[in-house]
N, C-alpha and C positions, 0 to 999 in steps of 0.2 A: 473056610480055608482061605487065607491069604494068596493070592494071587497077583506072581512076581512078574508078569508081563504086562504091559499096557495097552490099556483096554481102546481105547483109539486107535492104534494103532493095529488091534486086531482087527477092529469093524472096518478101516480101510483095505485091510490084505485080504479078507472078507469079501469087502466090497468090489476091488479089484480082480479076484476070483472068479464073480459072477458076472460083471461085465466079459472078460476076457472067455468066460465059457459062452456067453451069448453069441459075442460075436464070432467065435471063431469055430463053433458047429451051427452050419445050416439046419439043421434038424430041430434047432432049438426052438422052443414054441413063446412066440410073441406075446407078454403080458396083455391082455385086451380089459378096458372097464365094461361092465355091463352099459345098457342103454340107460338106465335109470341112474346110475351112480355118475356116467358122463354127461345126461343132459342138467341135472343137480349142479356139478360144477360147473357145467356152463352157466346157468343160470348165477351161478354166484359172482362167477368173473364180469356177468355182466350188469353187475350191483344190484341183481334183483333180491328187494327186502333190505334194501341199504336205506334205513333213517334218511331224509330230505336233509334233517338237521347235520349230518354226515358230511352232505356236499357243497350244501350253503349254509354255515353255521350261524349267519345273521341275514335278516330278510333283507337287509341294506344294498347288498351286493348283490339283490337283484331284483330290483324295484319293477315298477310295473312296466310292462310295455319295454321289455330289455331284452338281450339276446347274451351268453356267454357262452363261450370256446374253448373246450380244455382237450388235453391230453391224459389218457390213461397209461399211468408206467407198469409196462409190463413187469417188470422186475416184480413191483407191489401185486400182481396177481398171483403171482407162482410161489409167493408168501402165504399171500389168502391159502392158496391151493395147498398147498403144506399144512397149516393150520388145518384145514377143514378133513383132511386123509390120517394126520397125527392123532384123530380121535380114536381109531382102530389099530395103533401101535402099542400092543401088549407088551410086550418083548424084543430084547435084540434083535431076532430072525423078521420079524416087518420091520423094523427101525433098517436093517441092512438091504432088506428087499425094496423100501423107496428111494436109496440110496443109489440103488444099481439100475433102478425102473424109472428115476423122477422124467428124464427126457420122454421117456415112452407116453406117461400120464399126460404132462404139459401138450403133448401132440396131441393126441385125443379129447382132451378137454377145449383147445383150440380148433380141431373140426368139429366139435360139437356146437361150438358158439357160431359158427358160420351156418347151421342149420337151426339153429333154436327159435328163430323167427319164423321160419317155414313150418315148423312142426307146430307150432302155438297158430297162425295161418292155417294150418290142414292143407297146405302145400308139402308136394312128392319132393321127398329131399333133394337137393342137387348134390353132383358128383363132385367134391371139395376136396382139396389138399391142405393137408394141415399147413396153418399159417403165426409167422412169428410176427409181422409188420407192425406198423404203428396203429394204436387204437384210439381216437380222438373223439369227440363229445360235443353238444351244444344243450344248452336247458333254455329254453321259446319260454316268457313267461308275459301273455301277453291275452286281452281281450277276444284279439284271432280265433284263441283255441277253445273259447268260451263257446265264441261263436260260430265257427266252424268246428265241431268234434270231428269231423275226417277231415281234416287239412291232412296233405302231402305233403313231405319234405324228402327233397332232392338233395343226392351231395353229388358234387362230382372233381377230380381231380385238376392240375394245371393243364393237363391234355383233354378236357373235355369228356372224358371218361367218367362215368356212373357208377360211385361207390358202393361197396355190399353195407346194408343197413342191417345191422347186427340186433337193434333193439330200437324202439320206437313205442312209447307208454307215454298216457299221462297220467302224470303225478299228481294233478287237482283239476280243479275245474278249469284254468288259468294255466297250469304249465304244463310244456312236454319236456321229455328227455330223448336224447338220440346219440345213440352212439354209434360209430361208422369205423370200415377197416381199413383206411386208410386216410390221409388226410385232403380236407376240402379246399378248393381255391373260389368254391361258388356252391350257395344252398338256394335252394329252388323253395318259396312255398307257393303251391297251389291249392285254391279251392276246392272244394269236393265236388268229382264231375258230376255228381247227381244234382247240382245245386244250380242247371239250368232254368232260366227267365228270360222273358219280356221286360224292356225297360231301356232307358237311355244315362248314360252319364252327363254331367253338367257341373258347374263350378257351381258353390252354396249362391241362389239368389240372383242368377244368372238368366237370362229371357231368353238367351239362343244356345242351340249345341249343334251338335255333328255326329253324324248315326255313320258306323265302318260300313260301307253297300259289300256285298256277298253277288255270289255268282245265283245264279237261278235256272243253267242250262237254257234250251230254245227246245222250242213248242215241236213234237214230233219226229226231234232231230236225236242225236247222242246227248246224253245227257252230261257229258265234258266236253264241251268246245271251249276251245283257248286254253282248255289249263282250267279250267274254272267252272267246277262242279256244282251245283244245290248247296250255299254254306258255304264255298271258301271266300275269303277275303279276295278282292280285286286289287291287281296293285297296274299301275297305270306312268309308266309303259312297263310291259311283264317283267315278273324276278327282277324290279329296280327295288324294292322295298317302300316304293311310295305307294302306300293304301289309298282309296279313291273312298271319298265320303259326302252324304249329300247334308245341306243344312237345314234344322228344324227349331221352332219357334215353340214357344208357350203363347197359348193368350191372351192378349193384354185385357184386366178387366175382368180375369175371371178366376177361380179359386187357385190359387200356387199350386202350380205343376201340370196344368191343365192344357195336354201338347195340343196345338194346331196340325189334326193329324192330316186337312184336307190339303194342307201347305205342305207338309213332310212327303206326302204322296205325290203331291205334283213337282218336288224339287228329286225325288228318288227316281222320277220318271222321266227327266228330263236327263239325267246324269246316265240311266243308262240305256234309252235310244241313244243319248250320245255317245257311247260309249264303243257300241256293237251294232257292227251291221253284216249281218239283220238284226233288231232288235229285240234281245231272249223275252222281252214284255209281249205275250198275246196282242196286236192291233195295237202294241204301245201303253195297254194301262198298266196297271200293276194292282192285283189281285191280293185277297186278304190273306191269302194263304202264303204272297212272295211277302208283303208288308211284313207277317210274322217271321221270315227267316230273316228280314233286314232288321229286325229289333231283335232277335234273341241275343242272348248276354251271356256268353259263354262263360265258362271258367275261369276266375283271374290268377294269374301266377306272378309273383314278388319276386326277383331274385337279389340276394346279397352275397357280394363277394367280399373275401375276406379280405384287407388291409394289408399293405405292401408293408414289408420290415423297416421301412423309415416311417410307418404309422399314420401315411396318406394313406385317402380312400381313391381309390380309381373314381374319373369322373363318369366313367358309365355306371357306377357302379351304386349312387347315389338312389335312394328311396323315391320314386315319384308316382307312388300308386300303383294298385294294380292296375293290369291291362290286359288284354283280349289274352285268351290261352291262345288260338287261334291264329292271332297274332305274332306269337312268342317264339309260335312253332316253327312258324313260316322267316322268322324275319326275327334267333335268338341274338 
């Protein structure tokens, strides 16, 4: 039978039918996705199983040892998200019923994506409110990630604020991918804290360095005096940011890298009777057990900050190696 009314314009009066009944009985029962059907779409919004060649379609544009920064448009997810729900549209009656729910879904698949780290983690969900904001990205494609497989990556906002890291994978041996919910003015990478050592930094080929001194506490006493625990950095005079550091030698004469540790010991020993009185050194010497906190190598962490919109780089903000976590902490 031929059918003298118009079929769009039914599915909208339709449409607007069951919006209008929604909202204007309280009684009405809120469309909910299962768990499995919203944690699916999250996982898709957050490109999981998206082809590499998808995001980088030539290896060019992200050669080695490079960092890139995109945004995700939400618009293009709540497309994906249609796409992927339109597969179970039989009939008019679901074609009409995502029509009148599509906001309800979109919410829900957005607090799913704010948990789907936690839950892949075996972390207890947090308490989340669905969110619409902007969703931005970086792909690390770099030796780093070769060599550290737990490297940390930090985002955080122009307020200093710690962004929700929504996904965090790598994609080969060589890349990660990271996508964050809101956008970044500053990425942190750190070390893996397990990747504690013994050792010294030093410029390639270089005969002398400089070891950060740490506190060691005093014989008998509290183990915080001054501010300055077993391991933390000394900075001299307090909370000025200047770290107190003694100097040490290689060698001469003898295999490359070979420290003068009887030198290192006597100039660490010097710096800190001088330093503290009384001095946290036993009778003044410094014991193999203080030596090994004065060499341990904490965790190093890199920060990059993103590029002002005239496409200067902030002068702090320039690459110069890692450096003490420690350090970072105390004195970001």
């Amino acid at each position: 039978m031929k059918s003298w009314g118009n079929r769009t314009n039914f599915y909208q009066h339709v449409s607007a039918g069951l919006l209008s009944a929604k909202s204007g009985n309280p009684n009405d029962i809120e469309p909910e996705l299962t768990e499995d059907l919203a944690t699916w779409l999250g996982q898709l919004t957050l490109l999981y199983g998206m082809p590499v060649e998808y995001m980088v379609p030539d290896a060019r544009l992200l050669p080695t040892e490079s960092i890139r920064f995109f945004y995700i448009d939400r618009n293009w997810l709540d497309r994906l998200v249609d796409g992927a729900i339109s597969v179970g549209v039989l009939s008019s009656k679901e074609n009409i019923f995502n029509q009148a729910f599509f906001k309800d879904i979109y919410q829900q698949v957005d607090a799913a994506q704010l948990n789907l780290r936690n839950s892949i983690r075996s972390v207890p969900p947090a308490e989340v409110e669905a969110t619409s904001g902007t969703m931005t990205g970086l792909l690390f494609r770099s030796q780093v990630v070769t060599a550290y497989p737990g490297v940390e990556i930090h985002a955080y906002d122009g307020n200093k604020n710690l962004l929700t890291t929504l996904r965090m994978d790598r994609l080969s041996n060589s890349l990660i991918l990271c996508i964050f919910d809101g956008i970044p003015d500053q990425v942190d990478f750190i070390q893996p804290s397990e990747g504690l050592h013994f050792g010294i930094q030093r410029e390639a080929g270089a005969q002398t360095f400089k070891i950060l001194l740490r506190g060691l506490g005093f014989p008998g006493e509290d183990p915080q005096p001054n501010g300055y625990p077993p391991g933390k950095p000394i900075e001299n005079p307090p909370d000025s940011g200047q770290f107190v550091r003694a100097d040490g030698a290689v060698l001469s004469g003898a295999s490359e890298g070979v420290i003068d540790i009887a030198g290192l010991v006597k100039n660490v020993e010097t710096k800190l009777n001088g330093l503290f009185n009384p001095s946290p050194l036993k009778d003044g010497t410094l014991t193999p057990g203080g030596l090994a906190i004065q060499l341990t190598v904490g965790a190093g962490i890199q920060s990059y900050k993103i590029k002002a919109e005239n496409g200067s780089t902030p002068p702090d903000c320039e690459f110069t190696g890692l450096v003490s976590l420690e350090i970072a902490r105390e004195n970001p």
